[in-house]
C-alpha positions as CSV (number, residue, x, y, z in Angstrom):
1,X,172.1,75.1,-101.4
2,X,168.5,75.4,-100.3
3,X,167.2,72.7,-102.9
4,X,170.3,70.3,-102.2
5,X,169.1,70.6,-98.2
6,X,165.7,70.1,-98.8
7,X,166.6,67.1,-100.9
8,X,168.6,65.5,-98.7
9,X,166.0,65.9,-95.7
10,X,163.2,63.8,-97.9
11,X,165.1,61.2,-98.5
12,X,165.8,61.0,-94.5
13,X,162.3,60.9,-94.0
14,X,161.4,58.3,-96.4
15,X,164.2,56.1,-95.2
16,X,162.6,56.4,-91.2
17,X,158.9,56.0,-92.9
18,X,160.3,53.0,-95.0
19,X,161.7,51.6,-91.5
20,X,158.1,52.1,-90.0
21,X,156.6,50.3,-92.3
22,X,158.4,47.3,-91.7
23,X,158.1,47.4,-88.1
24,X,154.1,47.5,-88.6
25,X,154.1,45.1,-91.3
26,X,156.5,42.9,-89.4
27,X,153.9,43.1,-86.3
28,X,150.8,42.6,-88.4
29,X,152.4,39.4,-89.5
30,X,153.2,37.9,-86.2
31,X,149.6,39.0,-85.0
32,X,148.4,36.9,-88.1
33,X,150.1,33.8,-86.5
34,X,150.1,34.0,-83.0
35,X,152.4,31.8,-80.8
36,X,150.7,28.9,-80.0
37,X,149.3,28.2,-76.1
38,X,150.9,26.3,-74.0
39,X,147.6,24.4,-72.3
40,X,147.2,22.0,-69.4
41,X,147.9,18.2,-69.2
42,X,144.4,17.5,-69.7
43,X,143.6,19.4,-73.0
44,X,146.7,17.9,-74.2
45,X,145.9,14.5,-74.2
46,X,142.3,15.4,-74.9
47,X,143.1,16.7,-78.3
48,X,146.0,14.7,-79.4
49,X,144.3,11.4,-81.4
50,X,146.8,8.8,-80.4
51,X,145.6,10.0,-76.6
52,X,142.3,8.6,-77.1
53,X,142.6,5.2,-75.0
54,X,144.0,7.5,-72.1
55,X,141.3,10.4,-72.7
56,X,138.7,7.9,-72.6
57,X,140.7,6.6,-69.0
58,X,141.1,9.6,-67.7
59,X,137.5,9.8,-67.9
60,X,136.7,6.6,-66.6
61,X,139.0,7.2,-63.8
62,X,137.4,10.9,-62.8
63,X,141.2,12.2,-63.2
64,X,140.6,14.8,-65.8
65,X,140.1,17.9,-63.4
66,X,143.2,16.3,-61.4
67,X,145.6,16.6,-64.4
68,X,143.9,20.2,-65.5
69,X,144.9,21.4,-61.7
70,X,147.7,23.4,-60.9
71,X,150.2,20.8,-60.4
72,X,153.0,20.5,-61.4
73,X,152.9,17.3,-62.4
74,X,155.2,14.8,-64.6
75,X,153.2,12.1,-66.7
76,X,154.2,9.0,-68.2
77,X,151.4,9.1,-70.8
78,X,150.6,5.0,-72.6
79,X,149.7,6.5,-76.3
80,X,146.8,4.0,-77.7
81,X,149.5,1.0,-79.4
82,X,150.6,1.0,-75.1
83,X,146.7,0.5,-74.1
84,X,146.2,-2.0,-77.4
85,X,149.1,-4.2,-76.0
86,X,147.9,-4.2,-72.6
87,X,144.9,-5.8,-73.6
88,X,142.8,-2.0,-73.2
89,X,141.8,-1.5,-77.0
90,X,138.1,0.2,-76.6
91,X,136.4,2.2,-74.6
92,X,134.3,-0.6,-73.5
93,X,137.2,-2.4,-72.1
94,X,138.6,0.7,-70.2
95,X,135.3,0.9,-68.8
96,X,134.8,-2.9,-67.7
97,X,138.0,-2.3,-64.9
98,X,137.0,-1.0,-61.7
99,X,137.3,2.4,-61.4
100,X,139.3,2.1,-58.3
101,X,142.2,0.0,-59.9
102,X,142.2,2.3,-63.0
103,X,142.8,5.3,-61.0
104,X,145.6,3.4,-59.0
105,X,147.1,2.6,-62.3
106,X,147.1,5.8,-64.1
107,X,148.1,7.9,-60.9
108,X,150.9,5.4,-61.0
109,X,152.0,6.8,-64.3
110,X,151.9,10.3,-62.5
111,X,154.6,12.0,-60.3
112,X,154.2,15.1,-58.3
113,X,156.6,17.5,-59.8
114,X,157.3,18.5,-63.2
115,X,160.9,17.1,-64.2
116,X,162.0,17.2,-67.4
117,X,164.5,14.6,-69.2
118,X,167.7,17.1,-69.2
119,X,167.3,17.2,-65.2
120,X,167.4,13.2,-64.7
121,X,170.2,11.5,-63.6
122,X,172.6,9.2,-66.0
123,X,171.4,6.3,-63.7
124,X,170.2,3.0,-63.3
125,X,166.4,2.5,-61.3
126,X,166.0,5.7,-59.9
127,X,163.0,5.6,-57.4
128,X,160.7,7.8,-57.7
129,X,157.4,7.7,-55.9
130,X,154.2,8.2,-57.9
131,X,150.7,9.6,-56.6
132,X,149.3,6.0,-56.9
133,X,152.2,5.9,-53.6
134,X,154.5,3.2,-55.3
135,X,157.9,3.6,-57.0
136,X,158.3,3.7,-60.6
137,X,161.9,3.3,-61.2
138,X,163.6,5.7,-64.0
139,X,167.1,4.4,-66.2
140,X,168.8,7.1,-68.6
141,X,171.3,5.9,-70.8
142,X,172.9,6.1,-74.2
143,X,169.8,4.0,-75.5
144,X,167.4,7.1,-74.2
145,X,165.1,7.0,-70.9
146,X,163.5,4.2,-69.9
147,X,160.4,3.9,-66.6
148,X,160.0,0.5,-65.2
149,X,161.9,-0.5,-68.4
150,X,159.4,1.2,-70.8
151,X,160.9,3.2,-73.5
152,X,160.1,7.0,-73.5
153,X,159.1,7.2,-76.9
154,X,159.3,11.3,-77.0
155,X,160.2,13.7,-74.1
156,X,159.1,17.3,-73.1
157,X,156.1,17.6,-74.4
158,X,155.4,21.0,-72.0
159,X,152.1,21.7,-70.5
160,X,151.0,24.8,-68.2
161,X,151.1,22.5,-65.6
162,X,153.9,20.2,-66.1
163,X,155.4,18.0,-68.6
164,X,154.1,14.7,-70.5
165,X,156.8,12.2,-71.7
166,X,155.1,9.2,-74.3
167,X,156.0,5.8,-73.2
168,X,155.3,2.5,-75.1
169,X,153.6,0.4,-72.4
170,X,150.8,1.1,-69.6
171,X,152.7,0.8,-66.1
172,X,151.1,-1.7,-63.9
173,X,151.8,-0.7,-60.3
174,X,152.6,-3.9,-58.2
175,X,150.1,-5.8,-56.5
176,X,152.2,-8.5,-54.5
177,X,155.7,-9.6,-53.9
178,X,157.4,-12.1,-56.5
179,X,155.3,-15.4,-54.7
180,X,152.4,-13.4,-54.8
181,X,152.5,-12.0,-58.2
182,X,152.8,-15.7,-59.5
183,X,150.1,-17.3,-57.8
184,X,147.9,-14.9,-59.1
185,X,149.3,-15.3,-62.6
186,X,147.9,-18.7,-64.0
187,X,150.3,-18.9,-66.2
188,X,152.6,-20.1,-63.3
189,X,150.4,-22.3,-61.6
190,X,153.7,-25.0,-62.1
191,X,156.1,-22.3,-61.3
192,X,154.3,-22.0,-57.9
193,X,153.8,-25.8,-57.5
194,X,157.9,-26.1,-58.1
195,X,158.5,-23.3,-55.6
196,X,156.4,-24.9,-52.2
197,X,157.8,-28.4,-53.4
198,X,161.4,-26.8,-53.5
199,X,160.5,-25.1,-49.9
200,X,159.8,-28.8,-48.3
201,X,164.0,-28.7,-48.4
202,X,166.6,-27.5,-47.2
203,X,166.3,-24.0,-48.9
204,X,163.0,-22.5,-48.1
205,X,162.6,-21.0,-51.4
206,X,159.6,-19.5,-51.3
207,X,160.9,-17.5,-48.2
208,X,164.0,-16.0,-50.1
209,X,161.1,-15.2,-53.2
210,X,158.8,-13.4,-50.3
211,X,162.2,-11.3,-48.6
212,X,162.8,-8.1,-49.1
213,X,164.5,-8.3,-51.9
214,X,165.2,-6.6,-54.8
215,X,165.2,-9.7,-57.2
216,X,164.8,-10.4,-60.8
217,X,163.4,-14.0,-61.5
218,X,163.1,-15.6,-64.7
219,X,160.1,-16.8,-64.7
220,X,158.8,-20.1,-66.6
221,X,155.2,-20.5,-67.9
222,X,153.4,-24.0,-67.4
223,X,154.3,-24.6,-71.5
224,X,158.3,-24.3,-70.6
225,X,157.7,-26.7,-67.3
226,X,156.0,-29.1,-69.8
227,X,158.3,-28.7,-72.2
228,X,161.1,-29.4,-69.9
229,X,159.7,-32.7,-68.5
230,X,157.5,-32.3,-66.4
231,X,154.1,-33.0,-67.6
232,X,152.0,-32.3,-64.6
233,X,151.6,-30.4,-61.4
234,X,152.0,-33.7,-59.7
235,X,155.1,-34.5,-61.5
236,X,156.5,-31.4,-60.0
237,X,155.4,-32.3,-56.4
238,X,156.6,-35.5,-56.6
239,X,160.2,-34.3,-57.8
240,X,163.2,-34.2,-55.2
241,X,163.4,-30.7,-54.0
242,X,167.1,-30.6,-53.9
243,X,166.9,-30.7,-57.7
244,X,164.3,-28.3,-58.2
245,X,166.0,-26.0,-55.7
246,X,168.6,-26.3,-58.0
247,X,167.0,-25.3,-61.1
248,X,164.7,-22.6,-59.4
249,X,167.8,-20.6,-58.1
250,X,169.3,-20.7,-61.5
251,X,166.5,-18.2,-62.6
252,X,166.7,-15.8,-59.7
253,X,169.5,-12.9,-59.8
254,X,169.9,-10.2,-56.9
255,X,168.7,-6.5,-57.8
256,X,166.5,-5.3,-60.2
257,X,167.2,-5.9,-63.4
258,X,164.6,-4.5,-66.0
259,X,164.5,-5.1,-69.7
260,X,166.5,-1.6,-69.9
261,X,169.7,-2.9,-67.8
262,X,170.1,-5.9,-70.1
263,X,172.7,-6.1,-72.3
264,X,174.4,-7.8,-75.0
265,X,176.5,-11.2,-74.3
266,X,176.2,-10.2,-70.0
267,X,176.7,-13.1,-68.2
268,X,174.8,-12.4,-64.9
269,X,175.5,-14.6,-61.8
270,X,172.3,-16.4,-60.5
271,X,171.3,-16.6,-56.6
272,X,172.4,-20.5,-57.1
273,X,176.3,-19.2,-58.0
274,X,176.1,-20.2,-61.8
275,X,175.6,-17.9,-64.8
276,X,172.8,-17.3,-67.6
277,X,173.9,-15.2,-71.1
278,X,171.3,-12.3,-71.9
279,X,171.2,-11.8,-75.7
280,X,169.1,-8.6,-77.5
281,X,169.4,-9.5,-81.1
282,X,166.2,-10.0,-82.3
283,X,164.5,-9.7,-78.8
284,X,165.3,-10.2,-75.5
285,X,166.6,-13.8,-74.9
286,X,168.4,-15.7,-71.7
287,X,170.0,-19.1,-72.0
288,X,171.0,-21.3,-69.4
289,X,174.2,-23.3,-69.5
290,X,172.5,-26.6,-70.2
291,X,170.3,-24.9,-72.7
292,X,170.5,-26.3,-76.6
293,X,168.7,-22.4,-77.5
294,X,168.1,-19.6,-75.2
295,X,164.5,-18.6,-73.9
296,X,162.5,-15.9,-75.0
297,X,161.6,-13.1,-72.6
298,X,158.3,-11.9,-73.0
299,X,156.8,-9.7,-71.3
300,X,159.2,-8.6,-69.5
301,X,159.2,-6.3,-66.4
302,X,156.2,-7.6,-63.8
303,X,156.7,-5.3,-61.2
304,X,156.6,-6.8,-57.5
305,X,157.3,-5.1,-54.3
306,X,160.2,-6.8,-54.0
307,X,162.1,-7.1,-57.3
308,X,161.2,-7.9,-61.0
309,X,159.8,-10.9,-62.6
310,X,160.6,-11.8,-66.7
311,X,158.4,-14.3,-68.1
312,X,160.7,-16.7,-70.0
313,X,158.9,-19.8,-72.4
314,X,161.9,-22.4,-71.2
315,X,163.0,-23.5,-68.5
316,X,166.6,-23.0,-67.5
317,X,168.8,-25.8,-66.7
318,X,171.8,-24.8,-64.7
């Protein structure tokens, strides 16, 4: 009876020593590969390679402290195919803008609280206010979330002091209302020269382009003004400005309507009562009713203060 006790009390304790062991071994392991830190905004983007363009911005800008603070703090970070497309692809290039307009841009891609994508609203142009103290303007929809009609290209990267989310384009904060942003664009010098000429009417169009707003204009480059017939800023101030009051109002819808709200086959209603028709199949297009083929939008989404503007390469004809 002894012996059979005895037996049965070993085999206890090599069962609870067995048990042990695989508690220490099982805590040896995850010593061996520790949980990784969650680290600051700043070391983030300083040691992820397709946040070099921004690191090197950051820099410029004097901002890296600022996004290794406390926070919290939400940032729409450009990875480097955002800052090639915007024209920033070096160092050098970062470094040639002003350091006082690149911090006013990339605190424009900063907001002062840390909001994840599973606590924004299912919404159209949500206002939010950025520390560069202008509204960026957030969508979410079944197509994912979108800032000043930028894709977010991944979410939720989490930092110790907030959240990153990637986006596809640098954010230019506006700099002007929708007359304002043209005539510093030289790309609408005719635009601009169609606009005062329409204004010498009956419709003060540049007026209703300067209000408050928010409008979405297609806008026509000097190539689609050619293209349509009018070969020369003088041709455009010599034109009747009933008729180019016409025309002009046909490219100007109310609200703001970013890349991100078009859709497929829409048939907006334009300021001067007709309609355009928004297609997405291979890139954004609009086409006016008079229009043999519809006009390219690109880029889209110039931020004013008072609306949106889409750079179209035709002009629409109502």
């Amino acid at each position: 009876m002894m012996k059979k006790l005895n037996f049965t009390l070993f085999k206890k304790s090599a069962a609870i020593l067995g048990i042990a062991t695989l508690i220490f071994m099982g805590s040896c392991k995850d010593d061996d590969h520790p949980e990784q830190e969650v680290t600051t905004i700043s070391a983030i983007v300083s040691t992820n390679k397709d946040f070099s363009l921004l690191k090197s911005a950051l820099i410029q800008a004097d901002l890296v402290d600022v996004l290794a603070g406390n926070g919290p703090f939400t940032v729409f970070a450009p990875n480097n195919a955002a800052f090639v497309a915007a024209g920033l692809d070096s160092e050098t290039k970062i470094k040639a803008l002003p350091v006082a307009d690149l911090k006013k841009i990339l605190l424009y891609h900063v907001l002062s609280q840390k909001t994840v994508s599973s606590s924004l609203p299912n919404a159209a142009n949500t206002a939010v206010k950025t520390q560069a103290e202008a509204d960026v303007f957030i969508t979410k929809n079944n197509n994912g979330v979108f800032v000043n009609g930028a894709a977010v290209t991944k979410a939720d990267v989490i930092a110790s002091n907030g959240v990153i989310h990637v986006i596809n384009t640098v954010l230019m904060p506006p700099t002007g209302n929708i007359v304002q942003v043209a005539q510093a664009n030289s790309n609408f010098t005719f635009l601009v020269a169609a606009v005062l000429r329409a204004s010498q009417g009956s419709t003060n169009v540049a007026q209703v382009l300067s209000g408050t707003g928010p409008l979405t204009v297609f806008a026509p480059t000097n190539d689609a003004f050619i293209k349509a017939g009018f070969a020369t800023v003088a041709a455009i101030q010599a034109a009747d400005p009933a008729v180019l009051t016409s025309i002009l109002t046909y490219h100007v819808i109310s609200g703001r309507v970013l890349s991100s709200d078009l859709t497929e086959a829409a048939q907006p209603a334009t300021v001067n009562g007709g309609k355009v028709m928004i297609s997405l199949s291979g890139g954004a297009k609009v086409k006016g009713n008079k229009n043999a083929t519809a006009a390219t939008i690109s880029p889209a989404n110039l931020l004013t203060t008072n609306g949106v503007i889409h750079v179209i390469d035709q002009v629409l004809l109502p």
